[in-house]
C-alpha positions in Angstrom: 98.2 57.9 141.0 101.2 60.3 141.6 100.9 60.5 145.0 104.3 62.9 146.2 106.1 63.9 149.6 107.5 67.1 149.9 109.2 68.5 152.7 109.8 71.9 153.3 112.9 73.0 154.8 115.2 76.1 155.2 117.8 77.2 158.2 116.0 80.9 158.6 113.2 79.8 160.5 112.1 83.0 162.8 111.2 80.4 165.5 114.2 78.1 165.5 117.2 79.2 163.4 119.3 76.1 162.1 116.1 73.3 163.1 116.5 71.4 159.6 120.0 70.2 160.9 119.7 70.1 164.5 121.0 66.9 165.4 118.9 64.3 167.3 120.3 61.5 168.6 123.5 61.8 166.4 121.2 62.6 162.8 119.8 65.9 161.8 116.2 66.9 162.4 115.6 66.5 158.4 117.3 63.6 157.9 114.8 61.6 160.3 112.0 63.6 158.8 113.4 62.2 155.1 113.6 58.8 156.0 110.8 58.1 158.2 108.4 60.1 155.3 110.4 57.5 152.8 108.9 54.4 155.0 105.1 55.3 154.0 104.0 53.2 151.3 101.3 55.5 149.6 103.6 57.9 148.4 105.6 57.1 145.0 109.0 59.5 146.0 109.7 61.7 148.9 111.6 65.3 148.5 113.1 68.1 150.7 112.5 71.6 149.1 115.6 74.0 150.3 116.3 77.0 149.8 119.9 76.3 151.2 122.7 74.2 149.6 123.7 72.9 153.3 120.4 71.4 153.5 120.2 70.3 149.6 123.7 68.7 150.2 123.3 66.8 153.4 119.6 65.3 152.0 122.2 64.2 148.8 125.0 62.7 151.5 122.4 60.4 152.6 121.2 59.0 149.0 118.0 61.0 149.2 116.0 63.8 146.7 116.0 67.5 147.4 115.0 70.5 145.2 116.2 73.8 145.1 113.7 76.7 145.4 112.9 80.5 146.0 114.9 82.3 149.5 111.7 84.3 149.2 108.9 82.2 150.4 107.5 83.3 153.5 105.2 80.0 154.0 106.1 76.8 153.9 103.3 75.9 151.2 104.9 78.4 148.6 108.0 76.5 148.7 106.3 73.1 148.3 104.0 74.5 145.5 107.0 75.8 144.2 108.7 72.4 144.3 105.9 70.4 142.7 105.8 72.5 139.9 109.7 71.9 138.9 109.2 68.3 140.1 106.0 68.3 137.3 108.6 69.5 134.9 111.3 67.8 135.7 108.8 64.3 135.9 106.6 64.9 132.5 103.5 64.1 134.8 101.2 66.0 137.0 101.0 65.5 140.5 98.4 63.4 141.5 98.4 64.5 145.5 101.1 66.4 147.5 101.7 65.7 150.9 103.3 68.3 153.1 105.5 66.8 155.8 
């Protein structure tokens, strides 16, 4: 079973500009999100979906998967639906199960 993790990120949050790469104790907010969401077991891959090349290019730095979507999703869901359907393409399989971290 294709069982995938997608995490949606971008820096124009309304509520917190810049939270993806806030840095907590020394590591950006998304790079703690990437690799404690890489740790579970169930899931076959783990993915940020950006909208912004800083983000996409950090995930990269540290060895991990990001795709590139849409500046014009207003929910978080659209960008990971968005996301799964490239991934789909990009995979030659269908998506079992998507889990939004």
């Amino acid at each position: 079973m294709n069982v995938i993790g997608i995490i949606p990120a971008h820096m124009a949050s309304s509520r917190y500009p810049g939270k993806p790469l806030k840095k907590i104790l020394g590591m950006p907010m998304i790079g703690h999100c990437y690799l404690r969401t890489r740790m579970c077991t169930d899931l076959i891959d783990t993915y940020v979906a950006t909208c912004d090349e800083v983000i996409y290019d950090y995930i990269e730095s540290i060895d991990g998967k990001a795709i590139m979507t849409s500046s014009t999703h207003e929910r978080a869901s659209d960008r990971a639906a968005e996301a799964m359907v490239k991934l789909e393409s990009r995979l030659g399989t269908k998506v079992d199960i998507l889990v939004m971290v």
